[in-house]
C-alpha positions as CSV (number, residue, x, y, z in Angstrom):
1,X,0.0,0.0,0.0
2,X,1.4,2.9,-0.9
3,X,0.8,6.7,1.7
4,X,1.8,9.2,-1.5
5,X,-0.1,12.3,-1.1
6,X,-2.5,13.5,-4.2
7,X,-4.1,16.7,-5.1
8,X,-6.7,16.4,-7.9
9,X,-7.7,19.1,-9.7
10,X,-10.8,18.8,-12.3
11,X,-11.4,16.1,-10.2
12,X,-15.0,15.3,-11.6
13,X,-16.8,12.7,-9.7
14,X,-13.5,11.0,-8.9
15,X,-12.8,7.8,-11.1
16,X,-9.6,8.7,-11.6
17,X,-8.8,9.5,-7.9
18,X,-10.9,6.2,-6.9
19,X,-7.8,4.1,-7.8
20,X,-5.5,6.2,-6.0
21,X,-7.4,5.7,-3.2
22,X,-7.5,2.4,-3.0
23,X,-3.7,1.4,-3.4
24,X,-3.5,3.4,-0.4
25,X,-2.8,7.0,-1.5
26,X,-3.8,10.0,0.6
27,X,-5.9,12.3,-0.9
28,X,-4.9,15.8,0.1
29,X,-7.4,18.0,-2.0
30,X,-9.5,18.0,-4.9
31,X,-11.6,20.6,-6.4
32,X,-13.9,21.0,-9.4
33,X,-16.2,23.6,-10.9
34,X,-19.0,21.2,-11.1
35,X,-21.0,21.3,-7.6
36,X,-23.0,17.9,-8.9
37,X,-19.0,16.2,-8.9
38,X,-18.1,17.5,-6.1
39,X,-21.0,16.4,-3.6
40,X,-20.7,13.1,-5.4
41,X,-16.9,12.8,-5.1
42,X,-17.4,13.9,-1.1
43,X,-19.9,10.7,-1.1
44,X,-18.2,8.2,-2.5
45,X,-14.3,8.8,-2.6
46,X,-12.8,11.7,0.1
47,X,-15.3,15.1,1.9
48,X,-11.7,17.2,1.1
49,X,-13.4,18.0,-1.9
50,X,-14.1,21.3,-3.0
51,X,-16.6,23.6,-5.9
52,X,-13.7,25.8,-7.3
53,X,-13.2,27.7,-10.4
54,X,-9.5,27.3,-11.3
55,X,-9.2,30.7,-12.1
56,X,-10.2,31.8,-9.3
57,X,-7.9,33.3,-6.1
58,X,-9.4,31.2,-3.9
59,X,-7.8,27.9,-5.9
60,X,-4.9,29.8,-6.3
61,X,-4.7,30.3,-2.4
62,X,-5.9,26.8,-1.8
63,X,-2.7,25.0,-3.5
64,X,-0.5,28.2,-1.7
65,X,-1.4,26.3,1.6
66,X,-1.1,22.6,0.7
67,X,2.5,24.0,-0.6
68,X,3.7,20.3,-1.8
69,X,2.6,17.0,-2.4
70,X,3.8,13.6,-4.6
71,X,1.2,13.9,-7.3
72,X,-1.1,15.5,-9.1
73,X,-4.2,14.5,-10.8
74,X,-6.0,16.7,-13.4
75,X,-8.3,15.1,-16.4
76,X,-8.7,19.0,-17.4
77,X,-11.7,19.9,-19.6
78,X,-11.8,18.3,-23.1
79,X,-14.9,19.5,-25.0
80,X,-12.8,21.6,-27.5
81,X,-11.2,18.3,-28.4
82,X,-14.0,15.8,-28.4
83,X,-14.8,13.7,-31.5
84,X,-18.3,14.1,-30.0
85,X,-18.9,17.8,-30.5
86,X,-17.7,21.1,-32.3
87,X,-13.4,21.5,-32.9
88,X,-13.1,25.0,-31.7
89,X,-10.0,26.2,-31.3
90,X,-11.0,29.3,-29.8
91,X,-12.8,27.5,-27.1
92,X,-11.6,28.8,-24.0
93,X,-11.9,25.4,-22.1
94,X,-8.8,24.2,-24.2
95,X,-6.1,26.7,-22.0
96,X,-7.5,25.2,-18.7
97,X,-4.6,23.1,-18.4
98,X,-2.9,26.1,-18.3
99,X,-4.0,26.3,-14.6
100,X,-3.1,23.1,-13.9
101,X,0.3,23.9,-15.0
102,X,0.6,26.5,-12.6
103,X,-0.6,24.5,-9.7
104,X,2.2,21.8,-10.9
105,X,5.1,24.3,-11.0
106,X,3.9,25.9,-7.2
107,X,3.2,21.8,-5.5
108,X,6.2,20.9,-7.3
109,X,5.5,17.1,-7.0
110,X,7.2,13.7,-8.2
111,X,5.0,12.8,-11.3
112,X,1.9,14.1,-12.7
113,X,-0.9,12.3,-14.5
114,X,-2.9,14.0,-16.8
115,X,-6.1,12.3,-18.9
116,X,-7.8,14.0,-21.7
117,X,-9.9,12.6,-25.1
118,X,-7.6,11.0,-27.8
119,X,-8.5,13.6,-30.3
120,X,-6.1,16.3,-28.7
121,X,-3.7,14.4,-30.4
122,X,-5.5,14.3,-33.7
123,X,-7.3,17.5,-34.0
124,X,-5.3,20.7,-35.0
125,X,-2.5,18.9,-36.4
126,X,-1.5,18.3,-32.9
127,X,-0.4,21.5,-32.1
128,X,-2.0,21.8,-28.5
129,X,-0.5,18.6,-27.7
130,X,3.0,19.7,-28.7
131,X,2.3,23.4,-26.9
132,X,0.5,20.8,-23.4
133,X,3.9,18.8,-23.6
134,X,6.7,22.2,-24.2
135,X,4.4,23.9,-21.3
136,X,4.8,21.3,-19.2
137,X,8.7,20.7,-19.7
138,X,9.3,24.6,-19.1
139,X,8.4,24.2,-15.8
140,X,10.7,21.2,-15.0
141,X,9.1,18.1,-15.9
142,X,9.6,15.5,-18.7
143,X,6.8,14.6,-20.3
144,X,5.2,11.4,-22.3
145,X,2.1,10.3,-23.3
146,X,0.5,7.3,-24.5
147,X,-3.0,6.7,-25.8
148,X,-4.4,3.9,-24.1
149,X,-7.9,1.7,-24.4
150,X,-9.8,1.3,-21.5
151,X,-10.7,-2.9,-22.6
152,X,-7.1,-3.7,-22.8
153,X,-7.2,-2.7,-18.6
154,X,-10.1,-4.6,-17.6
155,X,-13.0,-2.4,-18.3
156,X,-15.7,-3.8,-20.5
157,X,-16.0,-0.8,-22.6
158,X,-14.0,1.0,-25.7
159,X,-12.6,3.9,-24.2
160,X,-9.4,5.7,-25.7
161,X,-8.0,8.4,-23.6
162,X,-4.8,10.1,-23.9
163,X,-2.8,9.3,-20.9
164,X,0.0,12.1,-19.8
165,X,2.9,11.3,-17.2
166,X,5.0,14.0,-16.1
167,X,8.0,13.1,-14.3
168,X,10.1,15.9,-12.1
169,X,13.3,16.5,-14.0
170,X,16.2,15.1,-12.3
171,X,14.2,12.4,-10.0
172,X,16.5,9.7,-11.1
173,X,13.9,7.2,-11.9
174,X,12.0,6.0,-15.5
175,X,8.1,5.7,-15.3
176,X,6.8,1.9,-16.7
177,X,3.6,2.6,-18.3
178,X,1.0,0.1,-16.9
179,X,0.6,-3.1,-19.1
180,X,-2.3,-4.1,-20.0
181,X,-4.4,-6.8,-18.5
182,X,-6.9,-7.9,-20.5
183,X,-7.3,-8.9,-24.4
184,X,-7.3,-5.8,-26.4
185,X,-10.2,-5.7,-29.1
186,X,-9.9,-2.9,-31.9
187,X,-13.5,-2.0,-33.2
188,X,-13.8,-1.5,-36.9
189,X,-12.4,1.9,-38.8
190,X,-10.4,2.3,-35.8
191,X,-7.1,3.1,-36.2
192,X,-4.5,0.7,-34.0
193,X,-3.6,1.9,-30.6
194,X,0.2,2.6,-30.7
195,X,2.7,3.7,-28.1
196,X,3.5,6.7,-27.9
197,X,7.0,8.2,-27.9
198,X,9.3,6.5,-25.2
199,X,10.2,9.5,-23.7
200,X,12.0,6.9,-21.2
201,X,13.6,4.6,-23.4
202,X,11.6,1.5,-21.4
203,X,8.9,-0.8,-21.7
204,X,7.0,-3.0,-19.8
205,X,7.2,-6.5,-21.3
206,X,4.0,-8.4,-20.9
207,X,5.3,-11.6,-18.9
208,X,1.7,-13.8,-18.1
209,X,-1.1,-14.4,-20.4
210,X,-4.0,-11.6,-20.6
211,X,-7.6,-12.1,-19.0
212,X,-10.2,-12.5,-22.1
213,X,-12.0,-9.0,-23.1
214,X,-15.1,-8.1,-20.5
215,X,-18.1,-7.4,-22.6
216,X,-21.9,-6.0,-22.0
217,X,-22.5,-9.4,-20.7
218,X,-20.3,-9.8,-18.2
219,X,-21.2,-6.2,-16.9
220,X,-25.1,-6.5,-16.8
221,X,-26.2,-9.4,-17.8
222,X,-28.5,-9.4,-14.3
223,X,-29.5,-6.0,-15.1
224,X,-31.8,-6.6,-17.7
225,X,-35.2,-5.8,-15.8
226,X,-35.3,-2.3,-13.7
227,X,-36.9,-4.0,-10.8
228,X,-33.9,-4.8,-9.7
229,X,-32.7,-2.7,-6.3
230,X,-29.4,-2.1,-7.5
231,X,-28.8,1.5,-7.2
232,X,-29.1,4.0,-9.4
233,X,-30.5,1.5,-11.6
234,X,-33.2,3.9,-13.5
235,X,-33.7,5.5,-16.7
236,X,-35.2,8.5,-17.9
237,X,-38.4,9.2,-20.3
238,X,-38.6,9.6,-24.3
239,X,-41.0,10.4,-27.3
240,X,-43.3,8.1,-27.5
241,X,-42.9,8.1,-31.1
242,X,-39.0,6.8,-30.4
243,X,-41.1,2.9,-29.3
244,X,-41.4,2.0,-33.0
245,X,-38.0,2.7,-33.8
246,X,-37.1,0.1,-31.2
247,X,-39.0,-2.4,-32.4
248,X,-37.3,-2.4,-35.7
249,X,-33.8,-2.2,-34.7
250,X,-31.7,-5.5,-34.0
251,X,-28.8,-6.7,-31.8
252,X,-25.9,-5.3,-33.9
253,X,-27.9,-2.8,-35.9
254,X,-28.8,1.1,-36.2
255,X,-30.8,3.4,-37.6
256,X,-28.8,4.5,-40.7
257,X,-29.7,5.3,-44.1
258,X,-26.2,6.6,-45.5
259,X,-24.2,3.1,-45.3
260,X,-25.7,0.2,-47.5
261,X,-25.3,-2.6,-44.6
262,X,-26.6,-5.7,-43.0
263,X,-26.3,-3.6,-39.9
264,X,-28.2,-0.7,-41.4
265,X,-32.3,0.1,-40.8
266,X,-33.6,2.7,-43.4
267,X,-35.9,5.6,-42.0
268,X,-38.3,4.6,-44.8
269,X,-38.5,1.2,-42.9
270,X,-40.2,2.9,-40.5
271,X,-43.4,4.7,-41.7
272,X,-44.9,5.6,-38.5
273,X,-42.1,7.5,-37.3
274,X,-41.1,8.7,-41.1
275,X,-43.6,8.4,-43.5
276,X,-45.0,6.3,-46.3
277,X,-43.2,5.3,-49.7
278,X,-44.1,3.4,-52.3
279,X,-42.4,0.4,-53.6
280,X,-40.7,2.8,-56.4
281,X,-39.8,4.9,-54.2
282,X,-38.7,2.8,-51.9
283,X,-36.2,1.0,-54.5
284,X,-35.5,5.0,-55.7
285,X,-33.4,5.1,-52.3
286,X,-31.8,2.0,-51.8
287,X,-30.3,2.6,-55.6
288,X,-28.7,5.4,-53.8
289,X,-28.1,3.9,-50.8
290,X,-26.2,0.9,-52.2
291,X,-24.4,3.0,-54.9
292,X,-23.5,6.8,-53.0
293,X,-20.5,6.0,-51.7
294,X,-18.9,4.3,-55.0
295,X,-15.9,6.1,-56.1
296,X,-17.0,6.5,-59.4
297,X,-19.8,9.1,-57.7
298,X,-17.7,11.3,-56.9
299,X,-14.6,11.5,-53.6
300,X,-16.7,12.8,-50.9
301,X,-15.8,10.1,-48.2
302,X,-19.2,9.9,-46.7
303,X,-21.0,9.7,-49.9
304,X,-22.1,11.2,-53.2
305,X,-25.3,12.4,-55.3
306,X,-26.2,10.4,-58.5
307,X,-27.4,12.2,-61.5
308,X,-31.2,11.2,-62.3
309,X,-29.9,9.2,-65.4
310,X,-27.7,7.5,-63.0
311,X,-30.5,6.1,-60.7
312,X,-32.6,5.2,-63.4
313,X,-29.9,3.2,-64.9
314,X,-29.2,1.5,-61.5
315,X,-32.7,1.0,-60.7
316,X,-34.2,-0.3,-64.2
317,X,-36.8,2.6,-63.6
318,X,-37.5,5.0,-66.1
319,X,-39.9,8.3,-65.7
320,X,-38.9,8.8,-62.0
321,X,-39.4,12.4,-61.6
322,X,-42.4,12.3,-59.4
323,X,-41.0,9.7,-57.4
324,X,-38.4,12.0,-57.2
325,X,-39.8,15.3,-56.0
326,X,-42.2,13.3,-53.7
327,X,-39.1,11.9,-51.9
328,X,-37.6,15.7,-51.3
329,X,-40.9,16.4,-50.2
330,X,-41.0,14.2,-47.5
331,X,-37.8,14.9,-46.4
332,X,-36.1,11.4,-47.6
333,X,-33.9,13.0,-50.5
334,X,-31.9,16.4,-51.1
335,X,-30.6,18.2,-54.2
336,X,-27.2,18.4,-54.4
337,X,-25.4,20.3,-57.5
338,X,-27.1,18.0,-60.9
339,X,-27.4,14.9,-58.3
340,X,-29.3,13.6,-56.0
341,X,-29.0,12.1,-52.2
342,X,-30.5,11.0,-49.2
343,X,-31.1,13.6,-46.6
344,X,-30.1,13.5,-43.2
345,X,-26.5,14.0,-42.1
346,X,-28.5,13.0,-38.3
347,X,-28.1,9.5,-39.3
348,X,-24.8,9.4,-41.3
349,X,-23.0,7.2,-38.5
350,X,-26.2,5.7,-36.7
351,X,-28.1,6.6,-34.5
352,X,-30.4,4.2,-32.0
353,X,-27.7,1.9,-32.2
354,X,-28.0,-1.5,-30.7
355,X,-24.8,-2.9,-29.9
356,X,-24.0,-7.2,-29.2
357,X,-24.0,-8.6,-25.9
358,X,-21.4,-10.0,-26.3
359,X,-18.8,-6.9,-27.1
360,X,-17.4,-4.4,-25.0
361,X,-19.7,-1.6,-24.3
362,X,-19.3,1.7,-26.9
363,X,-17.4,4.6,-25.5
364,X,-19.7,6.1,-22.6
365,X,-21.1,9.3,-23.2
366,X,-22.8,11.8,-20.9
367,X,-25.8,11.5,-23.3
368,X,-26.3,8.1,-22.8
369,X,-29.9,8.8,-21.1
370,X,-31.1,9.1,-24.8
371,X,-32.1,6.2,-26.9
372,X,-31.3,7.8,-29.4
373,X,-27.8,7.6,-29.2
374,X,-27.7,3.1,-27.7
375,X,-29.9,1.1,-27.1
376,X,-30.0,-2.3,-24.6
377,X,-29.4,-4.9,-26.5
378,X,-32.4,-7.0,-25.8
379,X,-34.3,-4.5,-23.9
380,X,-36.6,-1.5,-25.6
381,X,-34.9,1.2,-23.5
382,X,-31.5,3.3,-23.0
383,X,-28.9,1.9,-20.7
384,X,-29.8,3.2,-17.3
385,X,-27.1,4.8,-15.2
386,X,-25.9,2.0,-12.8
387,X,-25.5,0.1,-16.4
388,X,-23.5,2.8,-17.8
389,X,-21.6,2.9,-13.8
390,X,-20.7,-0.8,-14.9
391,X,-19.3,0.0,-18.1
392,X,-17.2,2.3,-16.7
393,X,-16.2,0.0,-13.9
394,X,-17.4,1.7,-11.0
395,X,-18.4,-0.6,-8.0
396,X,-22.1,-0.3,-7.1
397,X,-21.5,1.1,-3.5
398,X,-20.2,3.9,-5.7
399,X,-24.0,5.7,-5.3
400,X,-24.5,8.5,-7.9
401,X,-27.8,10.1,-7.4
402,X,-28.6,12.3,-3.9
403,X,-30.6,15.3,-3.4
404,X,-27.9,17.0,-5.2
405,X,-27.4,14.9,-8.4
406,X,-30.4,14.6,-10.7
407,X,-30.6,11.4,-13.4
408,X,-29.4,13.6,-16.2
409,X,-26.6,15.0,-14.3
410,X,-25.5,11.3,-12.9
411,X,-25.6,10.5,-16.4
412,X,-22.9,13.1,-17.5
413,X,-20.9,12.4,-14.3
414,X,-20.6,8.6,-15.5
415,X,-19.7,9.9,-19.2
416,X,-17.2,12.2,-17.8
417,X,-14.9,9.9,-15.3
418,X,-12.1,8.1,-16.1
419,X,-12.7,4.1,-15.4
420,X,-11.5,3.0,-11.9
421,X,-10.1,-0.3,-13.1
422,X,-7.7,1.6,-15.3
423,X,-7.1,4.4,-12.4
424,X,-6.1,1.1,-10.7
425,X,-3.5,0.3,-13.0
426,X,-1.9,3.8,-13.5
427,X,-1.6,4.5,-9.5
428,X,0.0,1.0,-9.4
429,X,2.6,2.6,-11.7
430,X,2.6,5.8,-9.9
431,X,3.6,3.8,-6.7
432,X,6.1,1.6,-8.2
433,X,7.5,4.9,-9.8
434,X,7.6,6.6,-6.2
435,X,9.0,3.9,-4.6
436,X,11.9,3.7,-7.1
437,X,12.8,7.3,-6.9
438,X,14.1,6.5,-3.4
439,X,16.0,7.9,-1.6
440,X,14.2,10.7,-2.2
441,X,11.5,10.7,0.7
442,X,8.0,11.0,0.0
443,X,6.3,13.8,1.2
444,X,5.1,13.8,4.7
C-alpha cells in the first residue's frame, strides 16, 4: 500500500482518484467547478473536496497552503477536443490546463498524470498537444504520453483516452507505463492503438497471459429488468414516437440510411415514425443507398449524389421524376449540384444503435440517457445509469444520485470519469515509480 499524497484538480466525480485511493494514497485535496461532482466525489471517494473555479484566487490560495505533495491528478476539460462535438480552437476550455500547470510548477510534486480525449492528439494537427507537452517541460518536468484503451485494462467498454505522465526532472527514476491486463479488441475503422513516444527509453514486457475482453454481458447481464434494487438503476423518459424505432432495430444494428449494410435500418423502414413510400420509391433510395459511396460518384468520403440518369440506370426505372420530387418532399432526398442524395446527415454514423452482448460496451457518453444515441441490447430502453456505472467500472456502493445529483446529471458524471479499473492500473505505476525514486523521501 502505498501513503503518497495527491491533489486532484478537475477532479470530476473522482474515477480517476478512486484508484488512487484504494492502493493506499492520501488524498490531500480535490476541487472541481462542477458542484454535482463535487457532492458526489465527497460521497463516495474523500469530503476534502471542494466547488472551485480554477481561475479563481481562492484555488490559487488553496494549493499556496497545501505547498507540496507527490502527485497531481488533473483530467482537465476536453470538450474543445472531443470527437463528440464542435473543434473550436478558440474554445476557452482548451487553456485550462494552463492552470493546472501553474498549480504543478507551485506543489512541485514527483510525477503528474494528466487524462484528456484522444482527439487532442489528432485535432489541430497536434499543435495543442505539442504546446501541453513544451508547457509542461518549461516548468521542469519531462513529459510522455500514450493513448491507451480502457478494454485492454479490464474495463468492458472502448474507451481511448490520452494518458500524460510528467516526471520531475532530475528524480532519477523512468516511469513503466502500466501493461495491460486484458485482451485488447480494436473495433472496426479504428485506427490501432500505438505507443506513444518512449520518452523513457523503457517498456514494460507483458510476462503472463492476458484475462479475455469483459463485454456488456459480463457487466449486466443481471440487469436486464429495472426491478432490480441495485442503485441507481433507473432510466429516464422519451417520445413516444421513439417505441417504433425500437421495435425495428436489432442486436448489432442502427438506424442508418447513408451506409448500404446488413447492420443498417432505413428511415423509410419505418413509416410511422417517417412516413409512407411506395415500392418505387422505396427502390428510388436503396439505388442510392447501395451506390453513393462508390468512387466513381464522386470523392466525398461519406457519400455522393447520382445524376437522375444515373439512378434510373441503377434502378431499371424510367420516368422517375415524381417519385423523385415526392421523396424531397418528405424529407427522404436532397438536391445536391445536378445529383441527387438521401437527406439527413442526423443518421450518417447511426443513431439508435443496438450494440451485441457480447462486445465491449461503446465509449460512454454523458448522453447516454437518450435512446437515441444506444440502445440495450435486448431490452426497448436506453442503458440506465448503474448500467452505464458498470461500463465504466465503478463498484455499485459507488452511489451517484442524492438530493444533489439529478438522473441527467449522474448520467454526465458517469460519461465524464475516467474508469476506476484503469485508475487502478496507472496509481499502481505511480507507486512503483515513487518507490523507485528512493532515496528521495516522499512527502510527509
Amino acid at each position: 500500500m502505498m501513503n503518497g499524497t495527491v491533489v486532484s484538480i478537475f477532479s470530476g466525480c473522482g474515477g480517476l482518484d478512486l484508484g488512487f485511493k484504494e492502493l493506499g494514497f492520501d488524498l490531500l485535496y480535490a476541487c472541481d467547478l462542477d458542484p454535482c461532482a463535487v457532492d458526489c466525489y465527497g460521497r463516495n471517494v474523500h469530503p476534502k473536496t471542494f466547488v472551485r473555479d480554477v481561475m479563481s484566487r481562492q484555488f490559487h490560495d488553496d494549493i499556496a497552503a497545501i505547498a507540496t505533495c507527490d502527485v497531481v491528478l488533473g483530467g482537465f476539460p476536453c470538450q474543445g477536443f472531443s470527437k463528440a462535438g464542435p473543434k473550436r480552437r478558440e474554445d476557452s476550455r482548451n487553456v485550462l490546463y494552463t492552470e493546472m500547470r501553474d498549480a504543478i510548477a507551485r506543489l512541485k510534486p514527483k510525477v503528474f498524470i494528466a487524462e484528456n480525449v484522444d482527439g487532442l492528439s489528432q485535432n489541430f494537427r497536434g499543435n495543442y498537444l505539442d504546446m501541453i507537452i513544451n508547457e509542461f517541460a518549461n516548468v521542469g518536468y519531462d513529459v510522455g504520453y500514450r493513448i491507451l484503451d480502457a478494454v485492454a485494462y479490464g474495463v468492458p467498454q472502448h474507451r481511448r483516452r490520452i494518458i500524460f505522465v510528467g516526471t520531475k526532472r532530475g528524480c532519477g527514476q523512468s516511469f513503466e507505463w502500466p501493461a495491460p491486463t486484458h485482451s485488447p479488441r480494436t473495433r472496426n475503422g479504428e485506427f490501432r492503438v500505438q505507443d506513444g513516444p518512449l520518452l523513457w527509453g523503457v517498456t514494460h514486457h507483458q510476462n503472463q497471459p492476458l484475462n479475455g475482453t469483459l463485454t456488456i454481458r459480463d457487466a449486466i447481464a443481471d440487469l436486464t429488468k429495472l426491478d432490480s434494487p441495485v442503485p441507481d438503476h433507473k432510466i429516464g423518459v422519451w417520445p413516444s414516437r421513439y417505441n417504433h424505432i425500437f421495435g425495428v432495430i436489432k442486436e448489432g444494428q442502427k438506424l442508418c440510411n447513408v451506409r448500404h449494410s446488413a447492420t443498417s435500418v432505413y428511415t423509410w423502414d419505418i413509416p410511422e415514425v417517417f412516413g409512407t413510400v411506395t415500392e418505387r420509391e422505396r427502390l428510388i433510395l436503396e439505388t442510392i443507398a447501395r451506390n453513393r459511396r462508390h468512387k466513381e460518384y464522386g470523392e466525398i468520403p461519406n457519400g455522393n449524389p447520382l445524376p437522375l440518369s444515373e439512378i434510373e440506370r441503377l434502378s431499371e426505372l424510367s420516368g422517375i421524376e415524381d417519385e423523385i420530387t415526392s421523396l424531397m418532399q418528405k424529407r427522404y432526398l436532397k438536391r445536391v449540384a445536378e445529383g441527387y442524395d438521401l437527406k439527413g446527415a442526423l443518421f450518417c454514423s447511426g443513431m439508435f444503435k443496438r450494440p451485441k452482448w457480447d462486445e465491449p460496451a461503446p465509449t460512454v457518453l454523458t448522453n447516454f440517457h437518450n435512446p437515441r444515441y444506444f440502445l440495450h441490447p435486448s431490452e426497448d430502453r436506453p442503458f440506465s445509469l448503474r448500467e452505464c456505472a458498470r461500463f465504466q467500472g465503478f463498484p455499485d456502493n459507488f452511489h451517484f444520485l442524492s438530493s444533489a445529483v439529478d438522473l441527467i446529471s449522474g448520467y454526465r458524471l458517469v460519461g465524464n470519469a475516467v474508469p476506476p479499473p484503469l485508475s487502478r492500473c496507472i496509481a499502481k505505476a505511480v507507486g512503483s515509480f515513487l518507490v523507485g525514486s528512493q532515496p528521495m523521501a516522499l512527502a510527509q
